[in-house]
MARPAPA-450344 format. One record per residue (C-alpha): residue in three letters; x, y, z. Coordinates in pm, whole numbers, plus 32768, in hexadecimal, padded with zeros to 4 digits. Example, Ala and Ser with C-alpha at 12.3 -4.5 7.8 and 13.67 -1.06 7.14 Angstrom:
BEGIN
ALA84CE7E3E830C/SER85577F9682CA/
***
This chain:
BEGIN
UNKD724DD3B2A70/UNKD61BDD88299B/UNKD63CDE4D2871/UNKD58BDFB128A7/UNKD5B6E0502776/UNKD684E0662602/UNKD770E16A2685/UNKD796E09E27F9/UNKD8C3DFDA2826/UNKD886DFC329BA/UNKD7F0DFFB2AD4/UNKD848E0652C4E/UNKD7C2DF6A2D43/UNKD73DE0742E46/UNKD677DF652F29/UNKD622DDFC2F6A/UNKD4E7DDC32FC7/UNKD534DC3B301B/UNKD66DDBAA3108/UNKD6F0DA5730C5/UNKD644D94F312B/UNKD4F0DA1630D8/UNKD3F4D95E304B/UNKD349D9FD2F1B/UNKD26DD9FC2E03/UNKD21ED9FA2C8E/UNKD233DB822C37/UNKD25ADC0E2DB5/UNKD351DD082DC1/UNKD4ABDCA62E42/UNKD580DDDA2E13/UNKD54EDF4F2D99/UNKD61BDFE02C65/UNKD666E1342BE7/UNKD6B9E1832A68/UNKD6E6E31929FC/UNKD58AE2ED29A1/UNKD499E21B2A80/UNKD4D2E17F2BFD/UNKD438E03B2C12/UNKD401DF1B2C99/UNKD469DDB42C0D/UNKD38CDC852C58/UNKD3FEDB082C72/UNKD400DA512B3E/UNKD382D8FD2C43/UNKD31CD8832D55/UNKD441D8002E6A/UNKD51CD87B2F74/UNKD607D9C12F36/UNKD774D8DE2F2E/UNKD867D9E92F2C/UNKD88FDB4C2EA5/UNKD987DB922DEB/UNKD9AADD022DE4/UNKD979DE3C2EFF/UNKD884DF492F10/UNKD93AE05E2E65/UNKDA0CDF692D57/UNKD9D2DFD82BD8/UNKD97EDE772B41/UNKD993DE6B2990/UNKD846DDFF28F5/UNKD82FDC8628FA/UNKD8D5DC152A0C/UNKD883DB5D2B2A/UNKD829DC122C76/UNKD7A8DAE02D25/UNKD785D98A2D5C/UNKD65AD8B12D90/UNKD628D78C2E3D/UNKD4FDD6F72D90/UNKD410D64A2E45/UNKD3D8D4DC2DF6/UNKD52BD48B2D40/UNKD656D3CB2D86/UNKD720D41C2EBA/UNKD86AD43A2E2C/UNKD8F3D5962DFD/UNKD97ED6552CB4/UNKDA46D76D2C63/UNKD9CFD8B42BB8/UNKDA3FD80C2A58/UNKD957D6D82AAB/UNKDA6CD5B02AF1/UNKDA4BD4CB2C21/UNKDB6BD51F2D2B/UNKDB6AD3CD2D86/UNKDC37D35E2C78/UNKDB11D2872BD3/UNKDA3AD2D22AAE/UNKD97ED4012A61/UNKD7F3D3CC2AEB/UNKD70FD3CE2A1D/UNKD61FD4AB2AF8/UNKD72CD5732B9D/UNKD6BBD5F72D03/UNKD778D7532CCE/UNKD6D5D7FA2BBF/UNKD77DD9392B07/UNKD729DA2929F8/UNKD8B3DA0F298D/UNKD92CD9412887/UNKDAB5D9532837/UNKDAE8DAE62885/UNKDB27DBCF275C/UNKDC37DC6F282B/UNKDCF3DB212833/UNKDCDCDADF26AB/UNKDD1DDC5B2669/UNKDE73DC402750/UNKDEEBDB122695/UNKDF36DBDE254C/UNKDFD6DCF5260C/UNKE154DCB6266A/UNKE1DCDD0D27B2/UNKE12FDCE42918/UNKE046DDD229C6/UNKE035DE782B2E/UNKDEDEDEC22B4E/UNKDD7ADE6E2AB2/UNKDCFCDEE6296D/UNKDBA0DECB291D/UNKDB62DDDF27EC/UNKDB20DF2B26F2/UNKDC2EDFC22738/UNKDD20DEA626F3/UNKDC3ADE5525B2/UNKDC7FDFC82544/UNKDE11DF9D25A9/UNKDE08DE6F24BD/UNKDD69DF4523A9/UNKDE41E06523AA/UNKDF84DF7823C1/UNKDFDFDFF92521/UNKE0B4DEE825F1/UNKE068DEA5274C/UNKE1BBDF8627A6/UNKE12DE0B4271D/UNKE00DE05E279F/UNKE06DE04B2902/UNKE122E1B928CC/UNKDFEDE26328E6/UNKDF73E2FF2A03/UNKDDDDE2CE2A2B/UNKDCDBE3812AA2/UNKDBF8E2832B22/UNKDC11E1D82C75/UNKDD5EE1972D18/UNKDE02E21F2BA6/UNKDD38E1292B07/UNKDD31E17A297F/UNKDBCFE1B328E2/UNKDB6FE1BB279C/UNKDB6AE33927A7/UNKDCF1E32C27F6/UNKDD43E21426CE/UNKDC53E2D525E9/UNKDCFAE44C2618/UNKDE57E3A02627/UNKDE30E30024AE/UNKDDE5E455244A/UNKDEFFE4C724E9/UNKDFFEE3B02474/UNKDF6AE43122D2/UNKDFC3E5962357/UNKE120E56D241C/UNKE289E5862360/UNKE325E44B233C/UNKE466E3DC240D/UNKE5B8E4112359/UNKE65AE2F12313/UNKE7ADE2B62266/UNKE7EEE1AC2153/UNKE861E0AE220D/UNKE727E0C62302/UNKE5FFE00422DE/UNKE4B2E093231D/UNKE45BE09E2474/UNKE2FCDFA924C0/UNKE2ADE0DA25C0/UNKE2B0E25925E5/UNKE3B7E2C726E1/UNKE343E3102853/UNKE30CE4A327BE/UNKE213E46926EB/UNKE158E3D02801/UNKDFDFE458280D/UNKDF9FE5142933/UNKDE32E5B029E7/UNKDE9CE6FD2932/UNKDEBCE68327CE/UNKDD72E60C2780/UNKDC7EE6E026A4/UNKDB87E7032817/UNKDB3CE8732820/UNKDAF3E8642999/UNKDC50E7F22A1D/UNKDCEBE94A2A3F/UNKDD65EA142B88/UNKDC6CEADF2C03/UNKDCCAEC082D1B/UNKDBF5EBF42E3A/UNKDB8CED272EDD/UNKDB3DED713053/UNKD9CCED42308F/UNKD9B0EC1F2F6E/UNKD95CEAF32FAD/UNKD9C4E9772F1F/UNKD8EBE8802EF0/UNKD95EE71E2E7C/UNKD862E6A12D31/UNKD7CEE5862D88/UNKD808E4372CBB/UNKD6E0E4702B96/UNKD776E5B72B77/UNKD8B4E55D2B46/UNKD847E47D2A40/UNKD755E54929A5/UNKD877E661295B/UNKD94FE53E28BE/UNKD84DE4D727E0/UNKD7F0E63D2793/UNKD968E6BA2737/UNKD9ABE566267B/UNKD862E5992575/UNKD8E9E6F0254D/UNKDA22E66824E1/UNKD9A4E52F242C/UNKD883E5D2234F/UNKD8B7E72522B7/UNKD779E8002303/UNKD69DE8AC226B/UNKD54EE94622C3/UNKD451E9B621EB/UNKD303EA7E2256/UNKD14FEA9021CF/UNKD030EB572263/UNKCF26EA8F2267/UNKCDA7EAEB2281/UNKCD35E9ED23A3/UNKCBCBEABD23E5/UNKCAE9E993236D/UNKCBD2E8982447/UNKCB78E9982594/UNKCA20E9C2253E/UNKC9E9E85A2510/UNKCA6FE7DC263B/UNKC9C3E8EA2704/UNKC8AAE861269F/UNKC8C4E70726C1/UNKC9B1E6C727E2/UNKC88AE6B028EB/UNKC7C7E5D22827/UNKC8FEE5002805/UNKC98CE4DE2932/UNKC835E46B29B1/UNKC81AE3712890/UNKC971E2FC289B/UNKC9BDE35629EE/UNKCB14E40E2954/UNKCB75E576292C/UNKCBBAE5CD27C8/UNKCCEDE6A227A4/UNKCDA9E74C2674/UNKCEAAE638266A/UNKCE0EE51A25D4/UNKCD78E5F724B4/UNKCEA9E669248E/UNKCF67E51E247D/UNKCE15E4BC2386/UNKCE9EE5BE2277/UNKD027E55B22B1/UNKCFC8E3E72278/UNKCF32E457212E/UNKD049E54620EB/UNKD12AE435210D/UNKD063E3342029/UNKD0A0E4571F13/UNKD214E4781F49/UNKD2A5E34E2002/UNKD3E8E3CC1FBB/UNKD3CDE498211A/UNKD383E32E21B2/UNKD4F9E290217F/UNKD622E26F2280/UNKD79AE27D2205/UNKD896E1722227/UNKD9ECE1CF21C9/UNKD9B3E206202C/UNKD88AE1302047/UNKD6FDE1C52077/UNKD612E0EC2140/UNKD49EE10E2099/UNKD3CBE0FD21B8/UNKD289E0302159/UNKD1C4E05C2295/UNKD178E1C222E5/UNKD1C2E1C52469/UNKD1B6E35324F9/UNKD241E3AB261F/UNKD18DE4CF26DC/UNKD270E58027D3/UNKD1FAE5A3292F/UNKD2B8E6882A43/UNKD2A0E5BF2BAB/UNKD26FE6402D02/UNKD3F5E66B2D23/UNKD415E73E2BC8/UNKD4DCE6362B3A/UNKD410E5B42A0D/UNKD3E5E44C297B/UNKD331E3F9280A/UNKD236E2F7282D/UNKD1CCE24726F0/UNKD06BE2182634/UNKD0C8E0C02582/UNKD028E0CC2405/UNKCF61E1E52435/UNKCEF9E1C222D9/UNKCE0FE0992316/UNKCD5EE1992475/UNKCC25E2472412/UNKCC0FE39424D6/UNKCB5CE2F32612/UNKCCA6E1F1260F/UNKCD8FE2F825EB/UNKCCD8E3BD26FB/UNKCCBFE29F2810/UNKCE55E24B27A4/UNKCECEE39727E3/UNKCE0EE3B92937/UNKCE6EE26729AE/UNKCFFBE2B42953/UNKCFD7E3F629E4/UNKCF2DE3A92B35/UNKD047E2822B5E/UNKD148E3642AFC/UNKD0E9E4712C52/UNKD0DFE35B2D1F/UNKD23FE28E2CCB/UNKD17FE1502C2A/UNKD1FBE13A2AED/UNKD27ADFF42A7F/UNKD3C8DFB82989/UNKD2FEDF98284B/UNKD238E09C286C/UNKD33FE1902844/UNKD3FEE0F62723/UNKD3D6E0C92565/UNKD363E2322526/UNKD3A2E29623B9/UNKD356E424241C/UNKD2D1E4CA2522/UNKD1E8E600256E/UNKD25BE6D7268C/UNKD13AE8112720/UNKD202E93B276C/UNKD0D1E9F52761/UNKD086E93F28D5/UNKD17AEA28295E/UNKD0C3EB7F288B/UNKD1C3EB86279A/UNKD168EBC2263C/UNKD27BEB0325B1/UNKD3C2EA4325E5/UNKD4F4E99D2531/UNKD509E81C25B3/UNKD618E74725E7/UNKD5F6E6042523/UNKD5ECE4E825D4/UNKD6D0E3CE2563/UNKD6AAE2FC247A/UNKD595E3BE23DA/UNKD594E4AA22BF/UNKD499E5C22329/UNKD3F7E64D2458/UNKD2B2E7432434/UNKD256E8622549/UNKD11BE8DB255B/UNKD0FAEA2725E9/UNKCFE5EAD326E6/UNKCE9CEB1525FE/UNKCE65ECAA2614/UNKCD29ED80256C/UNKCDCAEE332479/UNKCCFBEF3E234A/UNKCD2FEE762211/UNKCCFBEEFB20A6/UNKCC21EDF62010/UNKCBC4EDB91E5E/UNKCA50EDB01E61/UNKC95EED951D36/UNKC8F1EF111D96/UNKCA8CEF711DA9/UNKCB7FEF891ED0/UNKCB05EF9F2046/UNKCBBEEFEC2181/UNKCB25EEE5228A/UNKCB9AEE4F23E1/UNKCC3FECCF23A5/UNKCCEEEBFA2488/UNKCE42EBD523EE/UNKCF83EAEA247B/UNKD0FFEAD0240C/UNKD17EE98B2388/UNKD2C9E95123B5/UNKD3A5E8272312/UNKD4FCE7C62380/UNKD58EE6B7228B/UNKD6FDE611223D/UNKD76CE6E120ED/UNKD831E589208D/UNKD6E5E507202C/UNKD5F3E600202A/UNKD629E6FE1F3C/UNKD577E8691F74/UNKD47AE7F91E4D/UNKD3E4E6901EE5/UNKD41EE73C2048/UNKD365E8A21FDB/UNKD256E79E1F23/UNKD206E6E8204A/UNKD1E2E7E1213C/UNKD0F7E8AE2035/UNKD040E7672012/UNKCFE2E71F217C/UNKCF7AE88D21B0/UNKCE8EE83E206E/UNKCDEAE7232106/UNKCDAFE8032258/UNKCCFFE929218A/UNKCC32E82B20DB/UNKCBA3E7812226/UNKCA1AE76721EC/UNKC9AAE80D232B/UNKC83FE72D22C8/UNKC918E60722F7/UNKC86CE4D923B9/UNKC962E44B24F1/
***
């Protein structure tokens, strides 16, 4: 299982596109995947046969894992198993027929520090986290889970340590020994966690219920676990974009014939956030527990709405080394694969901040949700003609300008209102000061 993203500990297997005993090749696509943020397909990693696979369609498999084996063309006869010894009592080969992307599993090694035995599966994360927070495998299995069949995700083993720091401790007399696990009532249930959503809801005659589909689902997690993780704040510039509108009016024939692209707003605007960010890299930084993670590639993520309304953040990979015509050909291309369900794992993962366009939807401005594990998010708002009092060398004048609303969302752990406030001043700077002589 490929890994699709920082924040993406698995994936749902939703289809294979192969049966065993399929013959397929280097990169063809053997299955299809779905993350909270991207479906996609997974190619072979080599030629052979499809031996077995080792999971459903609709099984939640942990990053790294094995989901198949295969058979590779050419080598020695005698089978394996999934940890790469012969079953036939000999030696290892040393060209193994099966081949698999799993080495000894995390899961395994995680289990082996934990005391007690388990009842059901937990993903390699979530017994990594367990191990971290000193929670034995008997507490462990007292939870009930959200995910599949009660399976505990990392949402569940996340909200209960914060619960565990909050919750009275059990009475215990002198002669008692601390118990190695809460008892059965402090057991973490679908209506303790901090999920806004998971309240009763009176349904009236008329209404109508409609089930959210699986993105949605995990869009809402994500969404209600940023707001819980990063305390937000959003901060707000008018900016003058008039030379910006003017220029690209009259350019963007002679560039799309030239180029053969359309030039939109967004890659100017991600132009003058790249340079924002060179200025305070501060707002490029992720947060690890106490630690910060400087960023030194400057990835942005541009959100894109899709066909369905859910949304998914493709990623312009170190968009300071693109030159406006780059920037412009890498948004199109990520858009235009984005509509039509062809994005691919990587393009949809490292951003170190991301620019969302409210102003798509004629709003002037909006208050995003940051997008984990980033710092800062910036809306830009619908560009309206607006009178403007302007300082001329002849005194003030009233004239027409095309003005827009920045908006910044950012993580006040990190980003204090000053370096926040700075940078969002600083990228509507670098917008008023576009040369509308500029070449392309």
């Amino acid at each position: 299982m490929p890994k699709m993203g920082e924040s993406i500990a698995e994936a749902t297997i939703l289809k294979w596109l192969k049966k065993e005993g399929d013959a397929i090749e280097l990169d063809e696509a053997v299955l299809e995947i779905a993350t909270d943020k991207v479906d996609s397909e997974v190619p072979a990693s080599m030629s052979g046969t499809l031996a077995k696979l080792l999971y459903k369609e609709g099984d939640v498999v942990p990053v790294g894992k094995a989901v198949a084996l295969i058979n590779v063309a050419g080598a020695d006869s005698a089978p394996v198993s999934t940890n790469g010894a012969t079953t036939g009592g000999g030696a290892p080969s040393a060209n193994p027929v099966m081949q698999s992307a799993t080495i000894q599993p995390v899961a395994q090694a995680a289990q082996s520090n934990m005391e007690g035995e388990r009842t059901r599966f937990y993903s390699p994360l979530v017994l990594n986290i367990a191990r971290s927070e000193n929670i034995q495998m008997a507490e462990l299995e007292s939870l009930n889970g959200t995910g599949k069949d009660g399976r505990v995700t990392k949402k569940d083993i996340l909200e209960y340590v914060e619960y565990r720091k909050t919750a009275p401790a059990p009475a215990t007399t002198p002669a008692e020994q601390p118990a190695a696990a809460p008892a059965t009532s402090q057991k973490l249930t679908s209506s303790q966690p901090t999920t806004s959503y998971n309240v009763d809801v009176p349904v009236y005659p008329g209404d109508e219920i409609v089930e959210m589909d699986r993105m949605r689902k995990m869009i809402a997690d994500h969404m209600v676990m940023s707001k819980h993780v990063s305390p937000h704040v959003t901060s707000f510039v008018e900016a003058d974009v008039t030379n910006i509108v003017k220029w690209r009016e009259s350019v963007k024939t002679a560039f799309e014939k030239r180029e053969g692209e359309k030039i939109t707003f967004t890659p100017i605007f991600i132009e003058a956030v790249v340079k924002a960010i060179k200025d305070f890299p501060g707002i490029n930084v992720s947060v690890s527990g106490d630690k910060i993670i400087k960023r030194k590639a400057i990835n942005v993520g541009m959100a894109a709405a899709l066909p369905n309304g859910n949304l998914i953040v493709p990623v312009i990979k170190n968009a300071d080394t693109k030159n406006l015509l780059g920037l412009t050909k890498e948004v199109n291309d990520l858009a235009n694969r984005a509509r039509t369900n062809a994005l691919k794992p990587d393009d949809i993962q490292g951003a170190g901040f991301t620019l969302t366009n409210v102003g798509t939807f004629g709003n002037l401005m909006g208050t995003p949700i940051i997008p984990q594990p980033q710092v800062a998010i910036l809306a830009v708002g619908s560009i309206k003609k607006k009178p403007v009092v302007m300082e001329t060398q002849y005194g003030d004048i009233i004239a027409i300008r095309h003005m827009m609303f920045l908006s910044l969302s950012y993580d006040h752990r990190v980003v204090d209102g000053m370096l926040g406030g700075s940078f969002l001043r600083k990228v509507a700077d670098y917008m008023e000061a576009f040369d509308p002589k500029r070449e392309y």
